[in-house]
mmCIF file as Biopython writes it, N, C-alpha, C and O atoms, coordinates in Angstrom:
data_model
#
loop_
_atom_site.group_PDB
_atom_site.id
_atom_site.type_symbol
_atom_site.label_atom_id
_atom_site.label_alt_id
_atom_site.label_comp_id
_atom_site.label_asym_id
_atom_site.label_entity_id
_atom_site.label_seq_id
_atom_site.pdbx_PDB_ins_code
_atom_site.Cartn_x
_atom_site.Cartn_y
_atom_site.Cartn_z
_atom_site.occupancy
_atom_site.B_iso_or_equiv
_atom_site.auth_seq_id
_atom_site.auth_asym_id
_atom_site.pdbx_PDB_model_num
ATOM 1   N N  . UNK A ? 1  ? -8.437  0.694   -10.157 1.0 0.0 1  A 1 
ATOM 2   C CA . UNK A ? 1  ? -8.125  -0.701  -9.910  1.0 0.0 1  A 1 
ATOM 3   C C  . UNK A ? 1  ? -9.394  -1.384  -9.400  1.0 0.0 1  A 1 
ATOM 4   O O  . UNK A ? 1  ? -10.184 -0.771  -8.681  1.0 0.0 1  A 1 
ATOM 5   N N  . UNK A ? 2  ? -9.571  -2.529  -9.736  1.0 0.0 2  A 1 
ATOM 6   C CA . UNK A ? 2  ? -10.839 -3.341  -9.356  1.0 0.0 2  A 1 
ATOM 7   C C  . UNK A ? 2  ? -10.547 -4.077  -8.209  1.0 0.0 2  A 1 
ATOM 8   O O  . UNK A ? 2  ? -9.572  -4.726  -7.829  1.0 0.0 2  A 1 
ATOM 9   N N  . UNK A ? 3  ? -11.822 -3.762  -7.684  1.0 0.0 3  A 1 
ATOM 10  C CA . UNK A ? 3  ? -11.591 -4.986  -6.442  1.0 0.0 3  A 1 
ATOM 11  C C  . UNK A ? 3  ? -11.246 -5.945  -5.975  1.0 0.0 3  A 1 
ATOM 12  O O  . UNK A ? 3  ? -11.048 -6.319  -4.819  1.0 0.0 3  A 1 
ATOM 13  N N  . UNK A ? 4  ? -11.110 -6.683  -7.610  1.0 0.0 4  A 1 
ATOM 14  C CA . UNK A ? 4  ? -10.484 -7.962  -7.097  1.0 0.0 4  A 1 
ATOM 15  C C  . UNK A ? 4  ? -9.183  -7.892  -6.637  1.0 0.0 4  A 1 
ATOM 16  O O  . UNK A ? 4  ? -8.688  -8.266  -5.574  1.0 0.0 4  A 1 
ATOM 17  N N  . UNK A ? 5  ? -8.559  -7.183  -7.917  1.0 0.0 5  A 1 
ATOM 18  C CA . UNK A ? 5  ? -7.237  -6.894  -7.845  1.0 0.0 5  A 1 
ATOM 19  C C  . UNK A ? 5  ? -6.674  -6.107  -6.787  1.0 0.0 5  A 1 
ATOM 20  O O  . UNK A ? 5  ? -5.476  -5.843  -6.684  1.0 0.0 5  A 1 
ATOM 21  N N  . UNK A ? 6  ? -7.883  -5.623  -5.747  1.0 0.0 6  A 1 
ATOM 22  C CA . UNK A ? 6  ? -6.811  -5.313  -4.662  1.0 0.0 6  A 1 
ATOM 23  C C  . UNK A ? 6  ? -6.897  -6.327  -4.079  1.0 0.0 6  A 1 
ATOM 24  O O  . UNK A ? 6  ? -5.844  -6.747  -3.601  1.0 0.0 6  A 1 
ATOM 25  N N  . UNK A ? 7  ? -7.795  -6.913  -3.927  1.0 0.0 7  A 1 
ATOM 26  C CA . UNK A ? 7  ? -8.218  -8.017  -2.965  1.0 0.0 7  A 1 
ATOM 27  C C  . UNK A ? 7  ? -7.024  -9.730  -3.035  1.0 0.0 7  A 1 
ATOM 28  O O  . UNK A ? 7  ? -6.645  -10.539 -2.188  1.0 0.0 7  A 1 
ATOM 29  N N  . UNK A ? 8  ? -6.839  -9.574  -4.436  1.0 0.0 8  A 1 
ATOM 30  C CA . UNK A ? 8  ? -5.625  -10.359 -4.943  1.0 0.0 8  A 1 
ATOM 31  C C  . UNK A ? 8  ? -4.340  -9.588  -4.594  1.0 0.0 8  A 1 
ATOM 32  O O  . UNK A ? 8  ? -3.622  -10.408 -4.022  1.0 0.0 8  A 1 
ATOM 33  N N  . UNK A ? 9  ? -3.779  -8.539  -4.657  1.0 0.0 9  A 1 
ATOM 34  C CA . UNK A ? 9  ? -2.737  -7.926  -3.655  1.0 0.0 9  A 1 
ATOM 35  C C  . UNK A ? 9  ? -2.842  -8.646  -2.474  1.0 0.0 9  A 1 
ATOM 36  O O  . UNK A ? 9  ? -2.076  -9.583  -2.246  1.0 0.0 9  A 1 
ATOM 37  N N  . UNK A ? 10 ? -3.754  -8.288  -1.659  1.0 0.0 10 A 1 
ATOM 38  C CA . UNK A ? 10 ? -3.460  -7.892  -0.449  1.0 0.0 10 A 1 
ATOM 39  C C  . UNK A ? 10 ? -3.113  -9.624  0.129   1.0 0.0 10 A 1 
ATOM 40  O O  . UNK A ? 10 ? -2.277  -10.078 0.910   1.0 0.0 10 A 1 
ATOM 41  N N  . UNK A ? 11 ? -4.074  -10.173 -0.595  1.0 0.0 11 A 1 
ATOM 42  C CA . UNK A ? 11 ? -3.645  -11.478 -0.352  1.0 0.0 11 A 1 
ATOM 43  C C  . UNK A ? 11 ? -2.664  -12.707 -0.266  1.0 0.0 11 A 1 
ATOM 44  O O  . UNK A ? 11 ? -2.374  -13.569 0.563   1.0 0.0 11 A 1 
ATOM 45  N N  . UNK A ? 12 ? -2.109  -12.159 -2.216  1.0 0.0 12 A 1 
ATOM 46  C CA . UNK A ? 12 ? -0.503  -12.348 -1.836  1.0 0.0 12 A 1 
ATOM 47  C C  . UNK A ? 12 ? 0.525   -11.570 -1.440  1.0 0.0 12 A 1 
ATOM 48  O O  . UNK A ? 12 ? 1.515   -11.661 -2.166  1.0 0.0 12 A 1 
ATOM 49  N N  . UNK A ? 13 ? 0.596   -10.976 -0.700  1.0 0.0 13 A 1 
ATOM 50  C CA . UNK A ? 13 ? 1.135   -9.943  0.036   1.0 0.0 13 A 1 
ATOM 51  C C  . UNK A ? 13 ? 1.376   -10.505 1.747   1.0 0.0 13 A 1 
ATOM 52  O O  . UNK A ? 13 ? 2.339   -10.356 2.499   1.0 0.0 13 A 1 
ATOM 53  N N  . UNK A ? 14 ? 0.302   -11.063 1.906   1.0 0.0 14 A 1 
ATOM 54  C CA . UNK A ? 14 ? -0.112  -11.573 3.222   1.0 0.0 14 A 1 
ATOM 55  C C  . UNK A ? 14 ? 0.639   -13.183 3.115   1.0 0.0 14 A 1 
ATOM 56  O O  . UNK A ? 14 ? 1.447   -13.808 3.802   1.0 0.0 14 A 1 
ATOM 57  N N  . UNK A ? 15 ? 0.120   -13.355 2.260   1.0 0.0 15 A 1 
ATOM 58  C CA . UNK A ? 15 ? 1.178   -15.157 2.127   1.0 0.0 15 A 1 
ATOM 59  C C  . UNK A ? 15 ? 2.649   -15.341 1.645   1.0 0.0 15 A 1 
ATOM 60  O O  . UNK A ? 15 ? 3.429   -16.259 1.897   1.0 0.0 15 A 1 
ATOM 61  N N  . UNK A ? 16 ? 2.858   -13.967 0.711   1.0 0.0 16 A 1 
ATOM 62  C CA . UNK A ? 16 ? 4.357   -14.154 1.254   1.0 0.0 16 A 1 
ATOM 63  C C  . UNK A ? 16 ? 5.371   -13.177 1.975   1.0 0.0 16 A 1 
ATOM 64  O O  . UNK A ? 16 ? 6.594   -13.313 1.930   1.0 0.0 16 A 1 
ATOM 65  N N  . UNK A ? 17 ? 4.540   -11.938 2.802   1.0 0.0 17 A 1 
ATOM 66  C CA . UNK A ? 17 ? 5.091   -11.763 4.208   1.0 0.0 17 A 1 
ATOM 67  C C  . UNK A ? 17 ? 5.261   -13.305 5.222   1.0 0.0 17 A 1 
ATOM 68  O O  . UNK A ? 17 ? 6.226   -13.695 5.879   1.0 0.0 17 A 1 
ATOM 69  N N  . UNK A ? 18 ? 3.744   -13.999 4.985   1.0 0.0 18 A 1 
ATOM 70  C CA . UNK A ? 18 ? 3.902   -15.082 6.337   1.0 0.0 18 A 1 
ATOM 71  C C  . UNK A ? 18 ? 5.046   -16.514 5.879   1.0 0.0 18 A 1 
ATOM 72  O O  . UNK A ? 18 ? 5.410   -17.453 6.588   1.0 0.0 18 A 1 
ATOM 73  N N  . UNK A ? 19 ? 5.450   -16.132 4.145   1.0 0.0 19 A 1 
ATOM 74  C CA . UNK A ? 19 ? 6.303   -17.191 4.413   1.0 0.0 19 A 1 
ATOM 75  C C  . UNK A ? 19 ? 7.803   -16.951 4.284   1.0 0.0 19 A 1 
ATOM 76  O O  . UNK A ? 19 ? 8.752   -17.724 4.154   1.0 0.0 19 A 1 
ATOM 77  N N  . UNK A ? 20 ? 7.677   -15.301 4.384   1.0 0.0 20 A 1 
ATOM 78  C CA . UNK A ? 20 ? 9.025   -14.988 5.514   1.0 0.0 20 A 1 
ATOM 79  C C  . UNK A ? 20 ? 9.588   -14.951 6.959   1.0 0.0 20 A 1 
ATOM 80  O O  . UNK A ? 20 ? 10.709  -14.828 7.451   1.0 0.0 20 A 1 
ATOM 81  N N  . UNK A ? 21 ? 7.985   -15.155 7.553   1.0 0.0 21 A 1 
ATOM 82  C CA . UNK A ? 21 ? 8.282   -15.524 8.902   1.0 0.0 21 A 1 
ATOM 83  C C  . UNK A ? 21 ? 8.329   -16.931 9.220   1.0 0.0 21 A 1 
ATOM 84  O O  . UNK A ? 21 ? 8.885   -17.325 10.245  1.0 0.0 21 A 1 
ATOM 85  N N  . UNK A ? 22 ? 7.672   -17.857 8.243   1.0 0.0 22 A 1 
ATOM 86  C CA . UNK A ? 22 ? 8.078   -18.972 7.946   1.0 0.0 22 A 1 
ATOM 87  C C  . UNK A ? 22 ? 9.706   -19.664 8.245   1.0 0.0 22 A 1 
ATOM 88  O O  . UNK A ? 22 ? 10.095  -20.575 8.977   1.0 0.0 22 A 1 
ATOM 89  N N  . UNK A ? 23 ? 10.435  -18.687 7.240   1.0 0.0 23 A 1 
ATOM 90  C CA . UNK A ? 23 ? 11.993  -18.813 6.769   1.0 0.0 23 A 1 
ATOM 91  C C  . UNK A ? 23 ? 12.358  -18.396 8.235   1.0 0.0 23 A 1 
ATOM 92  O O  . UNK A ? 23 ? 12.877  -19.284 8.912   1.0 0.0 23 A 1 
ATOM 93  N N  . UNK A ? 24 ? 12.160  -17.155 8.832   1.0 0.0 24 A 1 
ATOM 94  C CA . UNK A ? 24 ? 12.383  -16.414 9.887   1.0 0.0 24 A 1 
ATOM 95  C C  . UNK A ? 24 ? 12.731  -17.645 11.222  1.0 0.0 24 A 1 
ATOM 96  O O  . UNK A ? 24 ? 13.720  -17.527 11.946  1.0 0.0 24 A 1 
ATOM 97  N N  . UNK A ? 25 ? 11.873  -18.625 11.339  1.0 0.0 25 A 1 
ATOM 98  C CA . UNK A ? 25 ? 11.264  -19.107 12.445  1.0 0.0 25 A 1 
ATOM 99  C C  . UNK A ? 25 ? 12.140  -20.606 11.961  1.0 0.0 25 A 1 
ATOM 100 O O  . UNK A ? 25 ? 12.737  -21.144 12.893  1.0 0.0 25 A 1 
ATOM 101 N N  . UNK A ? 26 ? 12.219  -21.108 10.963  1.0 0.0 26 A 1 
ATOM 102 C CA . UNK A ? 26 ? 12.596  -22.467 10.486  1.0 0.0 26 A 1 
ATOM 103 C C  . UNK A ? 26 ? 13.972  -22.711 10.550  1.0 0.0 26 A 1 
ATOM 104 O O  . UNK A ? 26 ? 14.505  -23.528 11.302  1.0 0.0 26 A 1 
ATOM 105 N N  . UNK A ? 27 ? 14.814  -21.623 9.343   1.0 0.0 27 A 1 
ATOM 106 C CA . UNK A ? 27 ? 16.081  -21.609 8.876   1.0 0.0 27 A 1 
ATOM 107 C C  . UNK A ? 27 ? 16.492  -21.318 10.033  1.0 0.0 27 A 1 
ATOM 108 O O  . UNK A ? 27 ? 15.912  -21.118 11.100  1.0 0.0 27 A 1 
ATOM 109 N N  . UNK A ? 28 ? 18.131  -21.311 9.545   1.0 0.0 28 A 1 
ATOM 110 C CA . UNK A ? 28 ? 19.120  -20.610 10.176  1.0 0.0 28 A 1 
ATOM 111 C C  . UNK A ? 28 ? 19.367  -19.294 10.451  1.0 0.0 28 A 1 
ATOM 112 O O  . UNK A ? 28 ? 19.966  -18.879 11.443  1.0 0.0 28 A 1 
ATOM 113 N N  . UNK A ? 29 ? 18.769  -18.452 9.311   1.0 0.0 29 A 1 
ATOM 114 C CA . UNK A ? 29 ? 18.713  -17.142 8.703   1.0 0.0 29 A 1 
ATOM 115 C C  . UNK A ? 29 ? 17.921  -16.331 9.678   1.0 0.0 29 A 1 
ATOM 116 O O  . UNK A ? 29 ? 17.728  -15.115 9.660   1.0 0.0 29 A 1 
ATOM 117 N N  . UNK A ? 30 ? 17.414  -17.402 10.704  1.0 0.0 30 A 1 
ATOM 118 C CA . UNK A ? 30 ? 16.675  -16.533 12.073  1.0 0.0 30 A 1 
ATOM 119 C C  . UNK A ? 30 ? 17.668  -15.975 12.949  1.0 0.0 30 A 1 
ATOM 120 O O  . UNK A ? 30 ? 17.288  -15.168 13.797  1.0 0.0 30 A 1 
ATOM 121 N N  . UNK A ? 31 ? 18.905  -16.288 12.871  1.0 0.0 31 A 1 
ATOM 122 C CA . UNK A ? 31 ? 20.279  -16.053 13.634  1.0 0.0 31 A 1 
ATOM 123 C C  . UNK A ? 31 ? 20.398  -14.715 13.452  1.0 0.0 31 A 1 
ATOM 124 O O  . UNK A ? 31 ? 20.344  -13.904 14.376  1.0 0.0 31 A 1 
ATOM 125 N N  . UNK A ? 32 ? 20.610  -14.351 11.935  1.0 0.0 32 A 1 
ATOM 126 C CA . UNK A ? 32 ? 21.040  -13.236 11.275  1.0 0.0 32 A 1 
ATOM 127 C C  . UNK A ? 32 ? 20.360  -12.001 12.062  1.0 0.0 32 A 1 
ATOM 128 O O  . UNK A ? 32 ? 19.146  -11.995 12.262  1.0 0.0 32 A 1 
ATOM 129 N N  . UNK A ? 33 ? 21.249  -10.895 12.523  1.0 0.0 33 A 1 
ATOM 130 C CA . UNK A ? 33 ? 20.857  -9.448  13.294  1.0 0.0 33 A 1 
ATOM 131 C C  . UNK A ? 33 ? 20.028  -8.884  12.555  1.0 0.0 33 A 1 
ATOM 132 O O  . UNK A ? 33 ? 19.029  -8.337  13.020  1.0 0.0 33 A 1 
ATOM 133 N N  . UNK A ? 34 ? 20.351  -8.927  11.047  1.0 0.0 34 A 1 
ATOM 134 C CA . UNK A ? 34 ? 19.804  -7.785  10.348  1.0 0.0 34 A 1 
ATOM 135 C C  . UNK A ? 34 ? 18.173  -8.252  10.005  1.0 0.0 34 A 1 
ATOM 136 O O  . UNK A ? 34 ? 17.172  -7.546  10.130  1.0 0.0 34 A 1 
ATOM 137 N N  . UNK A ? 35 ? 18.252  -9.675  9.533   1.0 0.0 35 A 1 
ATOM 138 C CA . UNK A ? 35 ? 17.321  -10.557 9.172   1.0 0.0 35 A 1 
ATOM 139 C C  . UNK A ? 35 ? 16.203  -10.283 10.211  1.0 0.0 35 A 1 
ATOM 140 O O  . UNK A ? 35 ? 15.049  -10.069 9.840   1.0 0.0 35 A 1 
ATOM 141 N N  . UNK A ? 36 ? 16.612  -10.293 11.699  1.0 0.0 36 A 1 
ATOM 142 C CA . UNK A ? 36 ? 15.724  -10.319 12.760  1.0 0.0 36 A 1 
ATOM 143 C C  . UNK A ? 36 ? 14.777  -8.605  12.570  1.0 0.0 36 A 1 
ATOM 144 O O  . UNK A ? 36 ? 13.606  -8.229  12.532  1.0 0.0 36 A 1 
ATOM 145 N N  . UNK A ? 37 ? 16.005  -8.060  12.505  1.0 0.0 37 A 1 
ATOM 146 C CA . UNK A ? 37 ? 15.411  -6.776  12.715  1.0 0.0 37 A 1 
ATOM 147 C C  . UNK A ? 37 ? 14.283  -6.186  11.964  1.0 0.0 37 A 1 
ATOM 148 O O  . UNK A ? 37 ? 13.365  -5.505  12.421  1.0 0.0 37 A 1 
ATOM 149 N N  . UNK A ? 38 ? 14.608  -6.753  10.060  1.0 0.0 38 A 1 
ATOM 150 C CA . UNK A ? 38 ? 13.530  -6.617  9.228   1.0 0.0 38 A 1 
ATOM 151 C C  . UNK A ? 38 ? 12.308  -7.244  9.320   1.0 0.0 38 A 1 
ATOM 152 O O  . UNK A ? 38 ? 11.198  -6.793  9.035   1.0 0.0 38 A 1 
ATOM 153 N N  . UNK A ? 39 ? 12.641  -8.414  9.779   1.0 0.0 39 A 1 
ATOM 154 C CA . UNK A ? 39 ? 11.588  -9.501  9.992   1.0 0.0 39 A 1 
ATOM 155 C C  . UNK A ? 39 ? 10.442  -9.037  11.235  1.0 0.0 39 A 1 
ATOM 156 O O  . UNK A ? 39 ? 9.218   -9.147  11.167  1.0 0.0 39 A 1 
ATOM 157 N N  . UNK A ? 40 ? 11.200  -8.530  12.289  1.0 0.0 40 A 1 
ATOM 158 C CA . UNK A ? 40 ? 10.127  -7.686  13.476  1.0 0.0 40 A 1 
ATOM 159 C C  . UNK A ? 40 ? 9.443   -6.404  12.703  1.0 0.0 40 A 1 
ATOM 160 O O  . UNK A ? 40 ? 8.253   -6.215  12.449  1.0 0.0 40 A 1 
ATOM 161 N N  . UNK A ? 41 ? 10.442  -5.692  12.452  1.0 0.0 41 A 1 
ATOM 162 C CA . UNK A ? 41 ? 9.818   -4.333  12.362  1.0 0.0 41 A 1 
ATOM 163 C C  . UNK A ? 41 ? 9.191   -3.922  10.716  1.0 0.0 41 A 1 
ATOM 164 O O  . UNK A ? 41 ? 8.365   -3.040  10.486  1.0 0.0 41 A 1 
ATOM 165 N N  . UNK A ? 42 ? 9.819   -4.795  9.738   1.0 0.0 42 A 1 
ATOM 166 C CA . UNK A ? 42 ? 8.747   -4.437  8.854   1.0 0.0 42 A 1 
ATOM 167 C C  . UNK A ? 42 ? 7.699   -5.562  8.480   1.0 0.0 42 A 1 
ATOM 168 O O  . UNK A ? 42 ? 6.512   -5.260  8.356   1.0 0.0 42 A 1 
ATOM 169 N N  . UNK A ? 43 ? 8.129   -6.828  8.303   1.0 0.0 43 A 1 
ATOM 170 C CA . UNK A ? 43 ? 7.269   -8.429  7.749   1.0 0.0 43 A 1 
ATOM 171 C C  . UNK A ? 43 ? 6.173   -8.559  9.047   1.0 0.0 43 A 1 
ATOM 172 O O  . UNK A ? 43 ? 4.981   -8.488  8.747   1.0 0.0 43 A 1 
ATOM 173 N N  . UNK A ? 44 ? 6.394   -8.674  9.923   1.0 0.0 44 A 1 
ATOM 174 C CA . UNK A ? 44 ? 5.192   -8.638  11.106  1.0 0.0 44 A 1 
ATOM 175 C C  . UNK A ? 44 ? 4.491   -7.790  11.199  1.0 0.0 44 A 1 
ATOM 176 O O  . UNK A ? 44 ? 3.366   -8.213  11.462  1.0 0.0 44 A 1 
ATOM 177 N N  . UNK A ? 45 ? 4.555   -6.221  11.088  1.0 0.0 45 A 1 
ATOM 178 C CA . UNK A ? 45 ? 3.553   -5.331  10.774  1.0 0.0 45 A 1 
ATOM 179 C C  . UNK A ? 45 ? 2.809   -5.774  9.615   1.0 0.0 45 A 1 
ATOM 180 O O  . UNK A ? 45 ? 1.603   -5.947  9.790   1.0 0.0 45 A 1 
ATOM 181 N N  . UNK A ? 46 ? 3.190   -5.946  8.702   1.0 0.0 46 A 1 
ATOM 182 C CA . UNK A ? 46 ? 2.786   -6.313  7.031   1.0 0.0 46 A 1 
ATOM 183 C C  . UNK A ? 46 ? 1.617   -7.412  7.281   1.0 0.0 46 A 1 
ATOM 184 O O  . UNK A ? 46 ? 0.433   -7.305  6.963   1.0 0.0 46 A 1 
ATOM 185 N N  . UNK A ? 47 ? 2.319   -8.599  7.993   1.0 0.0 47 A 1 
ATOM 186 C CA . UNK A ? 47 ? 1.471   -9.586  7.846   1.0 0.0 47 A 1 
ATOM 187 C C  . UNK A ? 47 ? -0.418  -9.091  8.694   1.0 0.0 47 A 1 
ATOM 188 O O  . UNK A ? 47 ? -1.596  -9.163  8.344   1.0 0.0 47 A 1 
ATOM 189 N N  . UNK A ? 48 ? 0.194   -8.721  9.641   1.0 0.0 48 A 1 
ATOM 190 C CA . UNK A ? 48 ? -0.883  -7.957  10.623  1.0 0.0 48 A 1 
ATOM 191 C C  . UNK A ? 48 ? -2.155  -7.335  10.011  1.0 0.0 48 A 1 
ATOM 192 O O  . UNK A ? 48 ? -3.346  -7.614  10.152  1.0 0.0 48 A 1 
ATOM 193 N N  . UNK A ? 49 ? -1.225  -5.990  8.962   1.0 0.0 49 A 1 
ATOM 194 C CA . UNK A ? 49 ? -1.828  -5.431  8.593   1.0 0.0 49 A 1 
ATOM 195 C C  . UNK A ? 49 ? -2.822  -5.917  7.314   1.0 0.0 49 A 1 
ATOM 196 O O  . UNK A ? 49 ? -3.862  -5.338  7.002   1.0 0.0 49 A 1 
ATOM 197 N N  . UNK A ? 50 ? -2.268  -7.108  6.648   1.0 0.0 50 A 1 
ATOM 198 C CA . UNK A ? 50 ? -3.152  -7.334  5.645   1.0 0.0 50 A 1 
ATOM 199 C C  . UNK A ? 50 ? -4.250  -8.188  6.198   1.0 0.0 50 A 1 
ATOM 200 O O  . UNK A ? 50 ? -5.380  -8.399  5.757   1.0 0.0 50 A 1 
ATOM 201 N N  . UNK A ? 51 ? -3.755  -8.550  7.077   1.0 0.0 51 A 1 
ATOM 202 C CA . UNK A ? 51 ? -4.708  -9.793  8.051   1.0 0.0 51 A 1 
ATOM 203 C C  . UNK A ? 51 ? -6.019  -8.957  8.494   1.0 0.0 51 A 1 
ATOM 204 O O  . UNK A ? 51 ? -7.196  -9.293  8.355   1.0 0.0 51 A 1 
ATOM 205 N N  . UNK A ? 52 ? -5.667  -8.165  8.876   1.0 0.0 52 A 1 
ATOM 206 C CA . UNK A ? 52 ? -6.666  -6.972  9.829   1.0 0.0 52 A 1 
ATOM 207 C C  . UNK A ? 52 ? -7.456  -6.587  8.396   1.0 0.0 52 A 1 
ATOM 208 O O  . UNK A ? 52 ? -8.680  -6.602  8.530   1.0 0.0 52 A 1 
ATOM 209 N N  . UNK A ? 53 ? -7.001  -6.262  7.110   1.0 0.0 53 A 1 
ATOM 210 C CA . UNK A ? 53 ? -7.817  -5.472  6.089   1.0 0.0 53 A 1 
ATOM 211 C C  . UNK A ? 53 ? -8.348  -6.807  5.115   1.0 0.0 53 A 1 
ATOM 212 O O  . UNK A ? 53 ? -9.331  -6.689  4.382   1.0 0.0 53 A 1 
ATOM 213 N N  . UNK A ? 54 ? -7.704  -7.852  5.196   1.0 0.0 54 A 1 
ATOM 214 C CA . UNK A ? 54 ? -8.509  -8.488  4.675   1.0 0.0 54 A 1 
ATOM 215 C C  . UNK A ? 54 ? -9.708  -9.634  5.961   1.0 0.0 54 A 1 
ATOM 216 O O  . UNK A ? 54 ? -9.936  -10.826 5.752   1.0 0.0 54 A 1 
ATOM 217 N N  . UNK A ? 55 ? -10.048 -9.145  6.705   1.0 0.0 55 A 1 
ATOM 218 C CA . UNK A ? 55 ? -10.593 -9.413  7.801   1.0 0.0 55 A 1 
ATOM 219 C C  . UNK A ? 55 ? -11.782 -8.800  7.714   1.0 0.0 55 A 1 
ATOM 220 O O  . UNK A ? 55 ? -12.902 -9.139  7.331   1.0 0.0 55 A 1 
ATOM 221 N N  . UNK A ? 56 ? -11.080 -7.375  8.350   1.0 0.0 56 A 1 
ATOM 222 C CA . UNK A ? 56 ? -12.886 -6.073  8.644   1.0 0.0 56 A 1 
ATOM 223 C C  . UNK A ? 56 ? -12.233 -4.821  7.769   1.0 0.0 56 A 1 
ATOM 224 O O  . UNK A ? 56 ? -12.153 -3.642  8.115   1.0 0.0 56 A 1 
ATOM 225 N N  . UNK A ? 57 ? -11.803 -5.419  6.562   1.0 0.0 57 A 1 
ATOM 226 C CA . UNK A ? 57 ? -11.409 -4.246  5.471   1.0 0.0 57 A 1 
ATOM 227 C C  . UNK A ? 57 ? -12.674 -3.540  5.150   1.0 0.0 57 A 1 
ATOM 228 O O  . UNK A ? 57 ? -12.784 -2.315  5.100   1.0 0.0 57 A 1 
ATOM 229 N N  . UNK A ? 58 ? -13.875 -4.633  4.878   1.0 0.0 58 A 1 
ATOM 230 C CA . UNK A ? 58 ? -14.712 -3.825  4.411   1.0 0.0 58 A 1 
ATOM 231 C C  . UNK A ? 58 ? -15.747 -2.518  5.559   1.0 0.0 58 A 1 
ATOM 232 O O  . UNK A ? 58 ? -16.495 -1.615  5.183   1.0 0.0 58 A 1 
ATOM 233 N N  . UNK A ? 59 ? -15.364 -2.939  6.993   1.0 0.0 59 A 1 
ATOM 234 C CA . UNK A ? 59 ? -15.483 -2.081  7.976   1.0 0.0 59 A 1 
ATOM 235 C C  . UNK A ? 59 ? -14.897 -0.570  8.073   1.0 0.0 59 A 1 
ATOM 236 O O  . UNK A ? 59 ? -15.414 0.473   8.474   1.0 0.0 59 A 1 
ATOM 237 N N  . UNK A ? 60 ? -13.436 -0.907  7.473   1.0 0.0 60 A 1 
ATOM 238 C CA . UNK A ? 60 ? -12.918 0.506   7.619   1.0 0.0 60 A 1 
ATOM 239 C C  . UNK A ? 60 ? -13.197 1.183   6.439   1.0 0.0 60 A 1 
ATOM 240 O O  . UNK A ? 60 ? -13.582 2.348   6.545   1.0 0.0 60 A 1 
ATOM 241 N N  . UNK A ? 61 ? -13.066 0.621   5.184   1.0 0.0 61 A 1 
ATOM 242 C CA . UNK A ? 61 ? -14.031 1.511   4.207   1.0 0.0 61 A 1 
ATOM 243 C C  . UNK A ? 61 ? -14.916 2.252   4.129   1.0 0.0 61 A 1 
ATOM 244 O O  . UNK A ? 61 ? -14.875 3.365   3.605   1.0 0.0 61 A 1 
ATOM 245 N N  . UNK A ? 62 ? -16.085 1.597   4.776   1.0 0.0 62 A 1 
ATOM 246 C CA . UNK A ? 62 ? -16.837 2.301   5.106   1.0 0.0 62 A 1 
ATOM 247 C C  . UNK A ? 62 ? -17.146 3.090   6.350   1.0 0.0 62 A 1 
ATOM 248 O O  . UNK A ? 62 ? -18.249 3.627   6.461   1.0 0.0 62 A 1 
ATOM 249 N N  . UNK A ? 63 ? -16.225 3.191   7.301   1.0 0.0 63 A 1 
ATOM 250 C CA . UNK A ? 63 ? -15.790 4.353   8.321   1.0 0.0 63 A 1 
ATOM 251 C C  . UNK A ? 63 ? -15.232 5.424   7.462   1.0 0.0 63 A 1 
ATOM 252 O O  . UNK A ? 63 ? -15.677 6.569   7.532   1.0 0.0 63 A 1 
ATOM 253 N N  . UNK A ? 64 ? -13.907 4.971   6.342   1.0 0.0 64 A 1 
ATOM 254 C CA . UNK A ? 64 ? -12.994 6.300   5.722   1.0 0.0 64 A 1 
ATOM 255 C C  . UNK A ? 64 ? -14.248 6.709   5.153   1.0 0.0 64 A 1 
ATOM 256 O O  . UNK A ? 64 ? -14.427 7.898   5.419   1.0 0.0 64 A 1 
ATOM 257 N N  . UNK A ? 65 ? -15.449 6.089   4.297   1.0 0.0 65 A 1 
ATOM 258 C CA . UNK A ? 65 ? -16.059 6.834   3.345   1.0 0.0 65 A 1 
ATOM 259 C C  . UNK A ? 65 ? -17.265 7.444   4.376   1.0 0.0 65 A 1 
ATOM 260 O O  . UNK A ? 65 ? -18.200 8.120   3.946   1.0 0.0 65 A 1 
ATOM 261 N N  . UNK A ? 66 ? -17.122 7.162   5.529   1.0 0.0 66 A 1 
ATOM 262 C CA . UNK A ? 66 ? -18.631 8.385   5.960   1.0 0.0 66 A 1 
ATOM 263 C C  . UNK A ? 66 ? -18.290 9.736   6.678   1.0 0.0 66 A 1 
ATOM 264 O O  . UNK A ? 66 ? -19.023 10.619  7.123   1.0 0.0 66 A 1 
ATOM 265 N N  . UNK A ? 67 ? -16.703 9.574   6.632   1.0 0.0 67 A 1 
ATOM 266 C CA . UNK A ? 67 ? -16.358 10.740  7.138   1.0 0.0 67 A 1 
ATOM 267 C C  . UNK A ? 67 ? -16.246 11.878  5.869   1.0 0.0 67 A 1 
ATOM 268 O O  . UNK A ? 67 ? -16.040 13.085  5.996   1.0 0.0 67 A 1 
ATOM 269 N N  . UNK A ? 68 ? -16.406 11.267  4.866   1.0 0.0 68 A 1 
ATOM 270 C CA . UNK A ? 68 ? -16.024 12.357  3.614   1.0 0.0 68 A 1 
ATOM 271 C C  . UNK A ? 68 ? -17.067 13.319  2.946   1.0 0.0 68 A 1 
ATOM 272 O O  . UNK A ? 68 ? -16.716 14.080  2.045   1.0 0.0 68 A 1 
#
């Protein structure tokens, strides 16, 4: 896979995790138990995590690749 194309993942990945916390935070659907629960424990890690790799992604790359 080419770089861009992760780089295009990760990106929309990141914009529409954040515009489930969007919905999360706006709607009604923030009420919902189950809604909450997915929305903490998996969409907020998600958003984090793409944030963080498309940030100092190219940092940890090259940490994974000097250990090899």
């Amino acid at each position: 896979m080419k770089a861009s194309t992760k780089r295009n993942f990760v990106r929309w990945l990141h914009i529409a995790t954040g515009s489930v916390i969007g919905v999360y935070i706006y709607s009604p659907w923030g009420q919902v138990i189950s809604f909450q629960i997915i929305t903490k424990a998996i969409v907020i890690p998600l958003v984090v995590l793409s944030g963080l790799w498309m940030w100092k992604g190219h940092l940890l790359r090259k940490l994974f690749n000097a250990n090899r």
